[in-house]
C-alpha positions as CSV (number, residue, x, y, z in Angstrom):
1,X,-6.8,89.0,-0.8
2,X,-9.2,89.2,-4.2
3,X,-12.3,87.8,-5.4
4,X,-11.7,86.0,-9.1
5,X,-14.1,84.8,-11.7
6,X,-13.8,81.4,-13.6
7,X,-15.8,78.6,-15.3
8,X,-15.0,75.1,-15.5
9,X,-16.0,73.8,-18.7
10,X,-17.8,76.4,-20.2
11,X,-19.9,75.8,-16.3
12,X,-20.5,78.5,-14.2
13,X,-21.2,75.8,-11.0
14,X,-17.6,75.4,-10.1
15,X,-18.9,75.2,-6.4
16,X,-19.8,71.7,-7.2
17,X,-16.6,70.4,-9.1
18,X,-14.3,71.4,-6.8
19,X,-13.9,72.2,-2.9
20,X,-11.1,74.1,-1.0
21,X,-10.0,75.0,2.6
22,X,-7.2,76.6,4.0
23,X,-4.7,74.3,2.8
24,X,-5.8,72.3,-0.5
25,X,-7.8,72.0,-3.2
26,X,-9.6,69.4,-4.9
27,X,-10.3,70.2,-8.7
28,X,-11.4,67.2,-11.1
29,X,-8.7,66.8,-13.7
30,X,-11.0,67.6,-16.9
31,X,-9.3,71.2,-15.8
32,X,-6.5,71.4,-17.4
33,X,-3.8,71.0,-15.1
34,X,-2.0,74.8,-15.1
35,X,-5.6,76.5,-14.5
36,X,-5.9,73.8,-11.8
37,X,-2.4,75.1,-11.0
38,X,-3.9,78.9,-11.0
39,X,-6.6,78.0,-8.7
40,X,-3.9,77.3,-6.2
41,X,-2.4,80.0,-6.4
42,X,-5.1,82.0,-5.9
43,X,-6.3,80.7,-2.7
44,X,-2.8,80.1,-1.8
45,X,-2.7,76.4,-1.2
46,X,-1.5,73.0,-2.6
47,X,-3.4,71.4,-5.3
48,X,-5.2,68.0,-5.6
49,X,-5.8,67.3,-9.2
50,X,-8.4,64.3,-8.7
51,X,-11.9,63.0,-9.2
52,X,-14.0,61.4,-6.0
53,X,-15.1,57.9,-6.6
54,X,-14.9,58.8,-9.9
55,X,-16.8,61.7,-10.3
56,X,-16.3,65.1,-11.6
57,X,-18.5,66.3,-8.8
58,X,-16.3,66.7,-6.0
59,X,-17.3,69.9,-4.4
60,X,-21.0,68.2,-4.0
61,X,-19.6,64.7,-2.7
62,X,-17.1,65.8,-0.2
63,X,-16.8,68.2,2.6
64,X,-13.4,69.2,4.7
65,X,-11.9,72.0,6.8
66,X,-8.1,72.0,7.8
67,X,-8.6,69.1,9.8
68,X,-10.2,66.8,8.1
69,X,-12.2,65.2,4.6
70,X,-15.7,63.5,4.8
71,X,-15.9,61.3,1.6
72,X,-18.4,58.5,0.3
73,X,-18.3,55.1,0.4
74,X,-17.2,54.9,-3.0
75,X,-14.1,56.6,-3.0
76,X,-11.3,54.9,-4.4
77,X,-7.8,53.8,-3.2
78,X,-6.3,56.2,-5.6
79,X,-7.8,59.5,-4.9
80,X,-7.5,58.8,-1.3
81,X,-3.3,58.6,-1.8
82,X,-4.0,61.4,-3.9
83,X,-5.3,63.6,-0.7
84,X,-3.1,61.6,1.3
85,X,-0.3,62.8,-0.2
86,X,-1.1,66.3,0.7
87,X,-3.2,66.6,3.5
88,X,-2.4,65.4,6.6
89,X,-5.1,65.6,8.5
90,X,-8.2,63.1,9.1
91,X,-9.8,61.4,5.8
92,X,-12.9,59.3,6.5
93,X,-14.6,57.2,4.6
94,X,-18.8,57.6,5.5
95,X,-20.0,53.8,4.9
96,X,-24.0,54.9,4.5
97,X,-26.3,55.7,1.3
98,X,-25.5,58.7,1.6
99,X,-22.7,60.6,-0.8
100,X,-23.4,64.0,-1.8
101,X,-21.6,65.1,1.9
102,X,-20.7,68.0,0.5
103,X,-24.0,69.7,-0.2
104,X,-25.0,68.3,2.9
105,X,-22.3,69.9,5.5
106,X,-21.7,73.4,5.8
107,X,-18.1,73.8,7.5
108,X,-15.4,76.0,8.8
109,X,-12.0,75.5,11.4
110,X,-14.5,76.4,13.9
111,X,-17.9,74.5,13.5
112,X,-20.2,72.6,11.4
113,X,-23.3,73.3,10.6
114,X,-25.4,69.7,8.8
115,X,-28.4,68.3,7.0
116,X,-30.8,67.6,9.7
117,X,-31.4,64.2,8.0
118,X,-28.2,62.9,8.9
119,X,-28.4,60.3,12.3
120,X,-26.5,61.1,15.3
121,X,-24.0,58.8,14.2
122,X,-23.6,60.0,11.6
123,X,-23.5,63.5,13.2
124,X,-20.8,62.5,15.5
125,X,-18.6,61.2,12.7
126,X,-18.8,64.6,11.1
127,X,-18.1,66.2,14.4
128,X,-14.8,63.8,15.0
129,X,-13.5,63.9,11.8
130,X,-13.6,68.0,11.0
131,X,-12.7,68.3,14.8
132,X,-15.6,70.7,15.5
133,X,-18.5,71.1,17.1
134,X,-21.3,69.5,14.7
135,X,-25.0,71.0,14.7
136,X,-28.0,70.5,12.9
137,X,-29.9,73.2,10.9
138,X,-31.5,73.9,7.9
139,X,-30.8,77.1,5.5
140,X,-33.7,79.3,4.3
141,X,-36.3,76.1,5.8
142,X,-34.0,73.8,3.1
143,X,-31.4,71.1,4.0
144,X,-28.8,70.7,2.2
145,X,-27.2,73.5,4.2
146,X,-23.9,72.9,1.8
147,X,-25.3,73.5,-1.4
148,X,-26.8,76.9,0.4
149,X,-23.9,78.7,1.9
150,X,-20.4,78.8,2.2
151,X,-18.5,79.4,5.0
152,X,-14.4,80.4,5.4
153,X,-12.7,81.1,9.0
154,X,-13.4,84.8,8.3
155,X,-17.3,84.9,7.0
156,X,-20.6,83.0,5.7
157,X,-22.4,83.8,3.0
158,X,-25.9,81.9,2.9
159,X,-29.0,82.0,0.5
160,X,-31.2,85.3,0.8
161,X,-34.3,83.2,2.3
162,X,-31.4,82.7,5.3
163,X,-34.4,83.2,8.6
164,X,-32.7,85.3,11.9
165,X,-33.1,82.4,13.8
166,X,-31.0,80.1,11.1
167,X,-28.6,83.0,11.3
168,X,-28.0,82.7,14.7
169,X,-27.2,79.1,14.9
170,X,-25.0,79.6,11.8
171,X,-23.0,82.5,13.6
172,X,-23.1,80.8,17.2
173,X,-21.5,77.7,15.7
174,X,-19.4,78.6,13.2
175,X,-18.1,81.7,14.9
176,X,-18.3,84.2,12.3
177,X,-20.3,86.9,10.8
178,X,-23.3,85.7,8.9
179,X,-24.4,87.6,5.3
180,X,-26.7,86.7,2.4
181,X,-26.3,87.3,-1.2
182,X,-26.5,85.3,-4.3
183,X,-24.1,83.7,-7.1
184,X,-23.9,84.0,-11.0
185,X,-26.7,86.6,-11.2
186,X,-29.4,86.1,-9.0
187,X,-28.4,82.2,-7.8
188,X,-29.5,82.0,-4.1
189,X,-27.7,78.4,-3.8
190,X,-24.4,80.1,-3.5
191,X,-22.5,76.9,-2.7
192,X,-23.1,75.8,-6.4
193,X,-21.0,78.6,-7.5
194,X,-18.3,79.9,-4.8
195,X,-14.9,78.1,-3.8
196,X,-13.1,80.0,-0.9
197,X,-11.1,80.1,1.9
198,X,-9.1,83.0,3.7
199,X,-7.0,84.0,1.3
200,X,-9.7,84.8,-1.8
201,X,-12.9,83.9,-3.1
202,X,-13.1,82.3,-6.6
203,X,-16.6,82.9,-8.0
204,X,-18.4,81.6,-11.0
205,X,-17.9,83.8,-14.5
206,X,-21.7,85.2,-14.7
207,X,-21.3,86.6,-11.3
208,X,-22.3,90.3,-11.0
209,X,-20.5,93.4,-9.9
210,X,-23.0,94.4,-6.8
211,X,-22.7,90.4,-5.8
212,X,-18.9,90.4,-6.1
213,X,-19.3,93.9,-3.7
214,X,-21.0,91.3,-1.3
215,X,-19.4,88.4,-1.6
216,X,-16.1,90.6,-0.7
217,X,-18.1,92.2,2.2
218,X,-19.3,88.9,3.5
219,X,-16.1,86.3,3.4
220,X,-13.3,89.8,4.2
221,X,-11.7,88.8,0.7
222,X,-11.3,92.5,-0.9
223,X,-9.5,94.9,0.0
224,X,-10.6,98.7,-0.7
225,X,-9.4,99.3,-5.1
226,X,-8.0,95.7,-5.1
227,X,-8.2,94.0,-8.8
228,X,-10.8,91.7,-9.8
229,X,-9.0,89.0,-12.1
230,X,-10.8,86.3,-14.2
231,X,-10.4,83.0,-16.6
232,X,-12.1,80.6,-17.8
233,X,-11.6,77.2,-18.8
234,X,-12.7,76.3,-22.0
235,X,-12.6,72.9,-22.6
């Protein structure tokens, strides 16, 4: 378990490029592919080396847990056999206006917290596709509760706005402790810059010591002495 550092690009915002659970890992292929590879390995999990409808973005268009992917309408038959070939779980495609799912679902194994813009529908698709209980909130009176906090089977960390009675619903559904901090040196959208699961937390290169302390506090990723490693992709 360790907290790394990295950049895609020369950007610090790898939270919206690229998404991870407890099994995979999406990362656009403008990485190049063996510090995709590295990623992986990090988190400990099998790599997807694709774009979402396109789009570099995918941490910001699509959401998942281990059971299941939420992607726009726009996806295309490609990058869906891409995921298919690894994950195994539930891919659906959400057929609204809608497409940045991703900053607008905060998710673990265990719950889902969502924009409270999305219809019940809508809502219920989330809910049967992750295989969790699906709840609307907002983050710090914001939301896109994505873009705001991320959440692993082991901890949350939200923006430092995050009210007590936000923190309760984030705890109640998603089942796990609930902190605040900030990404990249004083960043309070912490989704931008954080990919994680169980296993580690991969944080963007400007990210400070005392935030890496909570971030490692927050989502149970550091052991007491461990190593902090870092890399950064330069292309």
């Amino acid at each position: 378990m360790a907290i790394y550092l990295s950049s895609f690009g020369g950007s610090v915002n790898i939270g919206v490029y690229s998404l991870a659970t407890e099994d995979i890992i999406i990362v656009p292929g403008y990485v190049p592919f063996r510090e995709a590879e590295r990623l992986a390995q990090w988190l400990k999990v099998k790599l997807v080396h694709a774009t979402i409808g396109g789009s570099v973005l995918v941490g910001a268009l699509a959401c998942a847990n281990s059971n299941g992917i939420l992607l726009p309408s726009y996806v295309r038959d490609e990058e869906i056999q891409a995921l298919r070939s690894v994950f195994k779980g539930n891919i659906t495609i959400m057929h609204t206006k809608k497409t940045a799912y991703g900053n607008m679902i905060l998710a673990n194994d265990y719950g889902a917290i969502v924009d409270p813009r999305l219809k019940p529908p809508e809502i219920k698709e989330v809910s049967e596709t992750l295989d969790v209980e699906a709840v609307s909130s907002e983050i710090a009176d914001l939301p896109l509760v994505g873009s705001l906090a991320m959440a692993t089977n082991k901890g949350v960390l939200a923006h430092p706005m995050l009210r007590d009675s936000e923190r309760k619903t984030l705890a109640d559904v998603l089942r796990v402790q609930v902190d605040v901090g900030t990404i990249n040196c004083g960043m309070p959208q912490v989704g931008t810059g954080l990919i994680c699961n169980s296993h580690a937390a991969i944080a963007g290169s400007l990210t400070t010591g005392p935030e890496m302390f909570i971030i490692g506090n927050a989502l149970d990723v550091v052991k007491e002495n461990e190593e902090i490693e870092s890399f950064q992709s330069h292309r």
